[in-house]
DRENDRENDO-238777 format. One record per residue (C-alpha): residue number from 1; x, y, z. Coordinates in nm, 2 decimals. Example, Ala and Ser with C-alpha at 12.3 -4.5 7.8 and 13.67 -1.06 7.14 Angstrom:
BEGIN
+------+--------+--------+--------+
: tido :      X :      Y :      Z :
+------+--------+--------+--------+
:    1 :   1.23 :  -0.45 :   0.78 :
:    2 :   1.37 :  -0.11 :   0.71 :
+------+--------+--------+--------+
REM end
This chain:
BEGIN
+------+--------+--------+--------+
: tido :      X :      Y :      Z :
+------+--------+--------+--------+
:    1 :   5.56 :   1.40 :   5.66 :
:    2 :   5.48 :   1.47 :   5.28 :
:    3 :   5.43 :   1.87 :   5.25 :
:    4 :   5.33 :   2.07 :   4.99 :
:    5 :   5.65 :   2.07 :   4.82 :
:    6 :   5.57 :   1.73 :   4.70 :
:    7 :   5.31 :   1.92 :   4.49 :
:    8 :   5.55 :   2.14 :   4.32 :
:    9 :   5.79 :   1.86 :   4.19 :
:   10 :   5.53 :   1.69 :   4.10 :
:   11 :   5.37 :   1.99 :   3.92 :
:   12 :   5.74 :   2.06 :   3.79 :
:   13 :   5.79 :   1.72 :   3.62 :
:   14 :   5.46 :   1.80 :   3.44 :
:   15 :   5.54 :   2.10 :   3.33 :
:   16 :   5.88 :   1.98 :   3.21 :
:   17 :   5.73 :   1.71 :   3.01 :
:   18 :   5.50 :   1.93 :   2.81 :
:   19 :   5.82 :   2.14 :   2.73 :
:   20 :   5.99 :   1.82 :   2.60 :
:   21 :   5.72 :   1.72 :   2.39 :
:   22 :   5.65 :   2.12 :   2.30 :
:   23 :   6.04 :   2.12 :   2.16 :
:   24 :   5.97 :   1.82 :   2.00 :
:   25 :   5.68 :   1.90 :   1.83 :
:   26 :   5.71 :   1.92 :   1.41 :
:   27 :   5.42 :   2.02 :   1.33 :
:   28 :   5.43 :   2.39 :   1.57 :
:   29 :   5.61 :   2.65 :   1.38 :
:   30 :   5.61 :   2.81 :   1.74 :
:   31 :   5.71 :   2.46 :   1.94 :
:   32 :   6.04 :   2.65 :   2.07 :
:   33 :   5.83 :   2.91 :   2.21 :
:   34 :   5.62 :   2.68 :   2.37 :
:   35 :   5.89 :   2.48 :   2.51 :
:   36 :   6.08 :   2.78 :   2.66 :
:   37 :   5.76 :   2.89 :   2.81 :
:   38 :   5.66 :   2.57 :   3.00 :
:   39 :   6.04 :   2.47 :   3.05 :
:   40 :   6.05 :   2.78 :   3.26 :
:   41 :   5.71 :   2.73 :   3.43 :
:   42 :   5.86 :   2.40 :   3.53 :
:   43 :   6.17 :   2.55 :   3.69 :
:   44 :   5.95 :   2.75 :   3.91 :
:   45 :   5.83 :   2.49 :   4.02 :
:   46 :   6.12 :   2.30 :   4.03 :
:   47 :   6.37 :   2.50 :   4.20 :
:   48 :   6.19 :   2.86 :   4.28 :
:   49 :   6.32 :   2.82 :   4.64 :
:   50 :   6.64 :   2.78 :   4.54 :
:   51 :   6.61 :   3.11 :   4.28 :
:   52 :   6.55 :   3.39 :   4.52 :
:   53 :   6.34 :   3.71 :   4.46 :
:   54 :   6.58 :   3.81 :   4.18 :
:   55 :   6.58 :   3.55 :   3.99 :
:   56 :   6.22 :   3.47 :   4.05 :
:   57 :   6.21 :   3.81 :   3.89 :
:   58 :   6.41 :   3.76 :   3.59 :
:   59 :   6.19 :   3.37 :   3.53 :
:   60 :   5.83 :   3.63 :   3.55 :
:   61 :   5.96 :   3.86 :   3.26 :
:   62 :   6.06 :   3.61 :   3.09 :
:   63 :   5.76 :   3.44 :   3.05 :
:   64 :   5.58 :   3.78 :   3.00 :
:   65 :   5.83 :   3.85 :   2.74 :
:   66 :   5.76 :   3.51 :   2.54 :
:   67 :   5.36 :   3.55 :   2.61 :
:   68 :   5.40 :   3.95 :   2.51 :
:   69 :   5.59 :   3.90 :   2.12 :
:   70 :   5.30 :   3.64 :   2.06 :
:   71 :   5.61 :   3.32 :   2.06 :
:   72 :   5.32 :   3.07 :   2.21 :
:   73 :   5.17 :   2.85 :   1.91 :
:   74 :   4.91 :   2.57 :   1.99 :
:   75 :   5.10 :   2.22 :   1.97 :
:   76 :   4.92 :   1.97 :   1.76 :
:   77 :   4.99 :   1.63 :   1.98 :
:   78 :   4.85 :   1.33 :   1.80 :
:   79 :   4.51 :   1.23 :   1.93 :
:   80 :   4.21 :   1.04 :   1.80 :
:   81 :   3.98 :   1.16 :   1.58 :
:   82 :   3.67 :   1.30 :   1.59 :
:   83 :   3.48 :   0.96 :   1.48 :
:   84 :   3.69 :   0.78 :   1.69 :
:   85 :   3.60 :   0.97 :   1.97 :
:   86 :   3.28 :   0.89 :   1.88 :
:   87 :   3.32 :   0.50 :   1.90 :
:   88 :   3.48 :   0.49 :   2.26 :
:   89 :   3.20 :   0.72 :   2.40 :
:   90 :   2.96 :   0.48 :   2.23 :
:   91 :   3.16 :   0.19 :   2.37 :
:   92 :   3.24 :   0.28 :   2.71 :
:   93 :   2.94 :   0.48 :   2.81 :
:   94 :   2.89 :   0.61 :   3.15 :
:   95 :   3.17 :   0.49 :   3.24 :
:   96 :   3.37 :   0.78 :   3.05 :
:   97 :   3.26 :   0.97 :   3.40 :
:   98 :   3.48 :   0.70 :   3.67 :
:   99 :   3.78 :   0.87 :   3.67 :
:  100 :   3.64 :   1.26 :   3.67 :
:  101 :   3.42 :   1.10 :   4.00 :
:  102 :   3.77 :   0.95 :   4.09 :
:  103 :   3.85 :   1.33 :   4.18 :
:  104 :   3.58 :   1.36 :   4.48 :
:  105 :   3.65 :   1.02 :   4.63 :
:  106 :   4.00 :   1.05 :   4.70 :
:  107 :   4.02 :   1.37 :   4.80 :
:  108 :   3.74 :   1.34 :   5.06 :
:  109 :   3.88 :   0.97 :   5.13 :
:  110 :   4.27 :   1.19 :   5.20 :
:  111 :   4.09 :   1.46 :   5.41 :
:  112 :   3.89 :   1.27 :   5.65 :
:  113 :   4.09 :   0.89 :   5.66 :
:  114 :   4.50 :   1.02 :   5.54 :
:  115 :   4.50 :   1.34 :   5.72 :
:  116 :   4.45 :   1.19 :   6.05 :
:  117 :   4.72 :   0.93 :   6.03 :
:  118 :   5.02 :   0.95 :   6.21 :
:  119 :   5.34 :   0.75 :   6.29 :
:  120 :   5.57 :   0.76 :   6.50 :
:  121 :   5.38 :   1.09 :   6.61 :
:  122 :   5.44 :   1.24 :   6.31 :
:  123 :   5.13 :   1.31 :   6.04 :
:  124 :   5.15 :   1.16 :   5.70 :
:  125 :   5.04 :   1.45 :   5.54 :
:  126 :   5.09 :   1.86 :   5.66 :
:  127 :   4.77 :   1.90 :   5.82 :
:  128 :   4.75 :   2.26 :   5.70 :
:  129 :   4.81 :   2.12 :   5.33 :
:  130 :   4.56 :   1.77 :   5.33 :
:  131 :   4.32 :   1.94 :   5.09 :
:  132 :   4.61 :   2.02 :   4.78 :
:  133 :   4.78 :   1.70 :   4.87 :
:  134 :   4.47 :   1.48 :   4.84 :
:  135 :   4.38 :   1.64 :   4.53 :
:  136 :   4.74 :   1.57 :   4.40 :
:  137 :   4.70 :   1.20 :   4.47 :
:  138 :   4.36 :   1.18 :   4.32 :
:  139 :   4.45 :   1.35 :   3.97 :
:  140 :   4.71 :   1.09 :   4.02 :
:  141 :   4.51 :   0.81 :   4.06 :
:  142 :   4.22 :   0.93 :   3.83 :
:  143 :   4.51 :   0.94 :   3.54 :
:  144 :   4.59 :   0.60 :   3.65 :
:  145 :   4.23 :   0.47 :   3.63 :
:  146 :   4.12 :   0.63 :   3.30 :
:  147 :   4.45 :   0.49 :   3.11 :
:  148 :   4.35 :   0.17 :   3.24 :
:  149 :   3.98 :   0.17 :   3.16 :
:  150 :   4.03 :   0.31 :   2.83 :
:  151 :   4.34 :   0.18 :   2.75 :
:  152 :   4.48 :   0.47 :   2.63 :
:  153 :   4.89 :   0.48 :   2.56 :
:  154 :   5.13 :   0.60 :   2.83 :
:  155 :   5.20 :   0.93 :   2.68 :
:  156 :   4.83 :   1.01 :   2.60 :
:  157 :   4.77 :   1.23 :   2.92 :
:  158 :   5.08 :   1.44 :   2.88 :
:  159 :   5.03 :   1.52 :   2.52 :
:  160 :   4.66 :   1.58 :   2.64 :
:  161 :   4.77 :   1.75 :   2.90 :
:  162 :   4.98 :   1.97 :   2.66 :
:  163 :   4.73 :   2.03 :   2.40 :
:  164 :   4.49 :   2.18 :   2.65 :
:  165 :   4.80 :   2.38 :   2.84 :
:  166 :   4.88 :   2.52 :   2.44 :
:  167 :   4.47 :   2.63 :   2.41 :
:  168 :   4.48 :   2.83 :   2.70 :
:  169 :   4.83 :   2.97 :   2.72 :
:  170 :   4.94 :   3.19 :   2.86 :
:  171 :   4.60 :   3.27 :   3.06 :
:  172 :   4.68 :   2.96 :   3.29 :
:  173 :   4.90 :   3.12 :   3.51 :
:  174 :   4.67 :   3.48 :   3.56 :
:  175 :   4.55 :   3.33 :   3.88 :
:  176 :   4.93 :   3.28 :   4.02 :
:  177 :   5.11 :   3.62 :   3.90 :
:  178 :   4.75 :   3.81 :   4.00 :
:  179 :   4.75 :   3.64 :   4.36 :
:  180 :   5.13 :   3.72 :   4.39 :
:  181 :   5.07 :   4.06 :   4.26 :
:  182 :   4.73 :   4.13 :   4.51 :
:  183 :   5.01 :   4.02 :   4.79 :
:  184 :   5.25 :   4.26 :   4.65 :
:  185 :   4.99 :   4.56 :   4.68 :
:  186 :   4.93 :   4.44 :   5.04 :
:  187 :   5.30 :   4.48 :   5.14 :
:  188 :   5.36 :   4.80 :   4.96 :
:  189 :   5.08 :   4.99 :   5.16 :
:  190 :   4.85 :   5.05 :   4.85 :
:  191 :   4.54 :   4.95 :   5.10 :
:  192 :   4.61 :   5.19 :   5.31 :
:  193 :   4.67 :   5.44 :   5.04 :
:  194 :   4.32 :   5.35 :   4.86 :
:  195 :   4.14 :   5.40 :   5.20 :
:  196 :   4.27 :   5.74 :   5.29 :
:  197 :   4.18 :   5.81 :   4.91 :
:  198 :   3.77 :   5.70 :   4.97 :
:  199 :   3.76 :   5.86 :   5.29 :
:  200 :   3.89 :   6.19 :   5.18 :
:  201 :   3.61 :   6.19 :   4.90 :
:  202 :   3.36 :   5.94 :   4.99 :
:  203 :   3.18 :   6.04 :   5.39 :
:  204 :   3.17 :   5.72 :   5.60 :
:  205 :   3.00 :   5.79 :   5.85 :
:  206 :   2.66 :   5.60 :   5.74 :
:  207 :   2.73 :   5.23 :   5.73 :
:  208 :   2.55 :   5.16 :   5.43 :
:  209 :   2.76 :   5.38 :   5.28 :
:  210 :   3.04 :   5.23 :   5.41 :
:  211 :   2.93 :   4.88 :   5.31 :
:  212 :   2.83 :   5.02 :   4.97 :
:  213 :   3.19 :   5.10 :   4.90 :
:  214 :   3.35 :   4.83 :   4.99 :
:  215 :   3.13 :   4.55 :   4.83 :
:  216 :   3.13 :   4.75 :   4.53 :
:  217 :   3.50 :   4.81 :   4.53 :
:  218 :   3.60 :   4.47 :   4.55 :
:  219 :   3.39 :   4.44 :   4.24 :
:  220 :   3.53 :   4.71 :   4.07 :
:  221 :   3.90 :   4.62 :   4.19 :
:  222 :   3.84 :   4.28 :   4.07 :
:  223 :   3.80 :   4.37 :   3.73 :
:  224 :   4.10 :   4.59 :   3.72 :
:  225 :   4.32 :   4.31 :   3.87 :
:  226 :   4.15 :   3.99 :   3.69 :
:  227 :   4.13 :   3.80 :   4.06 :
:  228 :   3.92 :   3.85 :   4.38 :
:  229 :   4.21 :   3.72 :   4.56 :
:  230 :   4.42 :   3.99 :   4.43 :
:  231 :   4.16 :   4.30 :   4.53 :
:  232 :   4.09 :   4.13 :   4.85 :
:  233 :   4.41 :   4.26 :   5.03 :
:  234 :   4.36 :   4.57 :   4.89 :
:  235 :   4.02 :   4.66 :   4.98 :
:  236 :   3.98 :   4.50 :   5.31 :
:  237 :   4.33 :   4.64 :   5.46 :
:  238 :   4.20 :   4.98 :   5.29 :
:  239 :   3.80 :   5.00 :   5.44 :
:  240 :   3.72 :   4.65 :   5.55 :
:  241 :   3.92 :   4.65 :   5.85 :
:  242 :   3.94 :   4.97 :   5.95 :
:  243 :   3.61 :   5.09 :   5.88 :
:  244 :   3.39 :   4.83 :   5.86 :
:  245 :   3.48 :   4.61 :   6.12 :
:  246 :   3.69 :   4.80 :   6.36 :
:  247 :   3.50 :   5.19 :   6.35 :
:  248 :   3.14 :   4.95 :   6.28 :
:  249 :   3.21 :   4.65 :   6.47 :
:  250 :   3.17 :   4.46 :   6.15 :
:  251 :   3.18 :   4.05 :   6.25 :
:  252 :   3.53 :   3.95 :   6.07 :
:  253 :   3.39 :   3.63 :   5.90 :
:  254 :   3.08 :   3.78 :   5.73 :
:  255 :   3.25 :   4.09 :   5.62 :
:  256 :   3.54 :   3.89 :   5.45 :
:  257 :   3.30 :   3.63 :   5.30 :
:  258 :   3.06 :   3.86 :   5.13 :
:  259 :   3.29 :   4.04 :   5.04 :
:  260 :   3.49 :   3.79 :   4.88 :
:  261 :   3.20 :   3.71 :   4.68 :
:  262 :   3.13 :   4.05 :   4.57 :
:  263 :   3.46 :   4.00 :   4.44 :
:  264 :   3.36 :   3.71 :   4.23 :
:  265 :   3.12 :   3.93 :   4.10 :
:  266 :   3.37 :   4.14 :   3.92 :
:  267 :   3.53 :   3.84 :   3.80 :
:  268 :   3.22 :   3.75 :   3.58 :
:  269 :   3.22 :   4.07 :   3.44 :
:  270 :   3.61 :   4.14 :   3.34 :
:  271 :   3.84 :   3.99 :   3.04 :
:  272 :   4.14 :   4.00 :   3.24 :
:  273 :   3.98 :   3.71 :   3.41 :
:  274 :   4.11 :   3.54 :   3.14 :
:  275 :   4.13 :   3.18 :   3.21 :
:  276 :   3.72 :   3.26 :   3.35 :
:  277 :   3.57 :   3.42 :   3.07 :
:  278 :   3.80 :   3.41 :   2.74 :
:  279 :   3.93 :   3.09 :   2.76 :
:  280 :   3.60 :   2.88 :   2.73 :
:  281 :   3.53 :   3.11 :   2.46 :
:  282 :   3.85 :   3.01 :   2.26 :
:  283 :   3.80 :   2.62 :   2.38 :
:  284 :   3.47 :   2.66 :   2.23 :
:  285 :   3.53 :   2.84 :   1.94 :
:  286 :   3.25 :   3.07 :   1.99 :
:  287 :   3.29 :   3.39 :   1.73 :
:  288 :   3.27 :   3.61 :   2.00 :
:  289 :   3.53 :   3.63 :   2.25 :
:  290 :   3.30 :   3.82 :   2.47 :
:  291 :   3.04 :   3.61 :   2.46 :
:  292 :   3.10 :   3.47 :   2.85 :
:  293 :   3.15 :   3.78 :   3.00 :
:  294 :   2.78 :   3.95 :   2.81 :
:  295 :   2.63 :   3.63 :   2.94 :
:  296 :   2.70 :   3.66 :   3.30 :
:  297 :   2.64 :   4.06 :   3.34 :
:  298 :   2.30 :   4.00 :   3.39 :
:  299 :   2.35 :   3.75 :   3.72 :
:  300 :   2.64 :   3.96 :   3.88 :
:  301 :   2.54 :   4.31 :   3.84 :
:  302 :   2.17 :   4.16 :   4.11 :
:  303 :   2.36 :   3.95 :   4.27 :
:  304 :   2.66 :   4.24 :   4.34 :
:  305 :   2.36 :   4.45 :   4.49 :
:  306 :   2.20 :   4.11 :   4.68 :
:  307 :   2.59 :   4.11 :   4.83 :
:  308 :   2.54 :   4.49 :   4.99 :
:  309 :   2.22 :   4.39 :   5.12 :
:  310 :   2.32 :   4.06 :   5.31 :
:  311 :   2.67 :   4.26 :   5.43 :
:  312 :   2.44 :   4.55 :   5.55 :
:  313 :   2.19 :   4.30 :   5.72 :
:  314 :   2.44 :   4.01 :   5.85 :
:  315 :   2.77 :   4.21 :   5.94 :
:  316 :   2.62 :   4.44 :   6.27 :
:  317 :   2.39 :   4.23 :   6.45 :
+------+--------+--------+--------+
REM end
């Protein structure tokens, strides 16, 4: 049965490559940097089982320490040029879009025909991990199919790959170390710690109230932690479950849902959601950094209160 773990290796490998090519790299005053950086990322990967917490530990601050002194320069990989560019999107087309539509069709095509096979009794993929394995196969075979219809050499995705990895930084891995840190909070009690806090100061014994702090904590908790998946733990073991569903009788699914989204609506509104808001200003060379985040205030702050309403409405029927 191929598990998840076929994932990591192959996410490893990648990784490692860019750190080859990083150390290799003339023209990066910084390429040493870089290559520590993603030659660590790839160990991670690579053999984090086999690390333990400690040194799981040790790998983290070390990549906060490299990101931290600034020892992260962006790579310059040869590519085409800009008029060249120009000539193969003149020459090719629509079809420049087959192996970004490549994406959709295998994965569905590994959820709904791979997951299902078995043999010998045993499934050919970990039915609890189809949906990251089929995407692994299909940015697999979408590599595959561009190189092929545009001909493109070997090495061209990885130094791609790297050039893109080297414009956003160290920002790729927020939504990893924020998860990790969200599950951290969990364990240590900080939920719990958080909801005797808003119930000492805040009354909750009107529901509205009650929903009212929790939507809008998950918002504001968001964009102290840069995730919604690293607030959610927090919030719900601090006033979702107890209050919400179990004092309220809250159904589960809709409180969680909502207030996941009112979670996202943090996101749009926070620079520590760095890889959401600051990196498509830097890939776009906009000359505000900000720029993404001033845009988006106006949808989440309605939609944040259209959250409360639907919680308040759908949750206690």
């Amino acid at each position: 049965m191929i598990k998840l773990s076929a994932v990591y290796i192959l996410s490893g490998l990648v990784f490692g490559a860019f750190a080859v090519l990083s150390a290799m790299d003339a023209n990066n005053r910084k390429r040493f940097g870089n290559a520590v950086f993603w030659g660590l990322v790839a160990v991670s990967y690579l053999a984090g089982d086999h690390l333990g917490d400690l040194g799981n530990g040790i790998l983290v601050l070390g990549l906060a320490a490299i990101a931290g002194f600034g020892l992260l320069g962006r790579g310059q990989p040869a590519t085409t040029s800009l008029e060249e560019r120009k000539v193969l999107a003149e020459r090719f087309g629509e079809k420049l879009f087959i192996p970004a539509l490549t994406l959709p069709v295998v994965v569905a095509f590994g959820v709904l025909v791979l997951k299902p096979l078995e043999f010998g009794g045993t499934p050919l993929l970990d039915p609890k991990q189809a949906t990251p394995l089929s995407l692994a196969l299909a940015a697999v075979i979408a590599v595959g199919v561009a190189l092929i219809l545009l001909r493109q050499p070997l090495i061209s995705p990885l130094q791609e790959g790297r050039r893109l990895m080297d414009t956003v930084g160290w920002a790729a891995l927020l939504p990893q170390m924020l998860a990790a840190l969200g599950a951290i909070f969990a364990l240590a009690g900080v939920g719990q710690v958080i909801g005797d806090l808003v119930t000492t100061w805040i009354p909750m014994d009107a529901r509205l109230t009650a929903v009212a702090v929790y939507c809008l904590g998950m918002a504001g908790f968001t964009m102290i932690m840069g995730n919604a998946f690293a607030a959610f733990p927090v919030m719900t073991a601090g006033i979702g479950l107890p209050i919400l569903i179990h004092k309220f009788g809250g159904d589960p699914a809709v409180v969680a849902s909502i207030g996941m989204l009112s979670g996202f609506c943090g996101t749009l509104m926070t620079p520590l959601a760095a890889n959401f808001n600051l990196v498509p200003a830097a890939l776009l060379e906009l000359p505000d950094r900000y720029a993404v985040i001033k845009a988006q205030i106006p949808t989440a702050l309605p939609l944040l209160i259209a959250n409360v309403v639907l919680m308040y409405v759908l949750a206690f029927r």
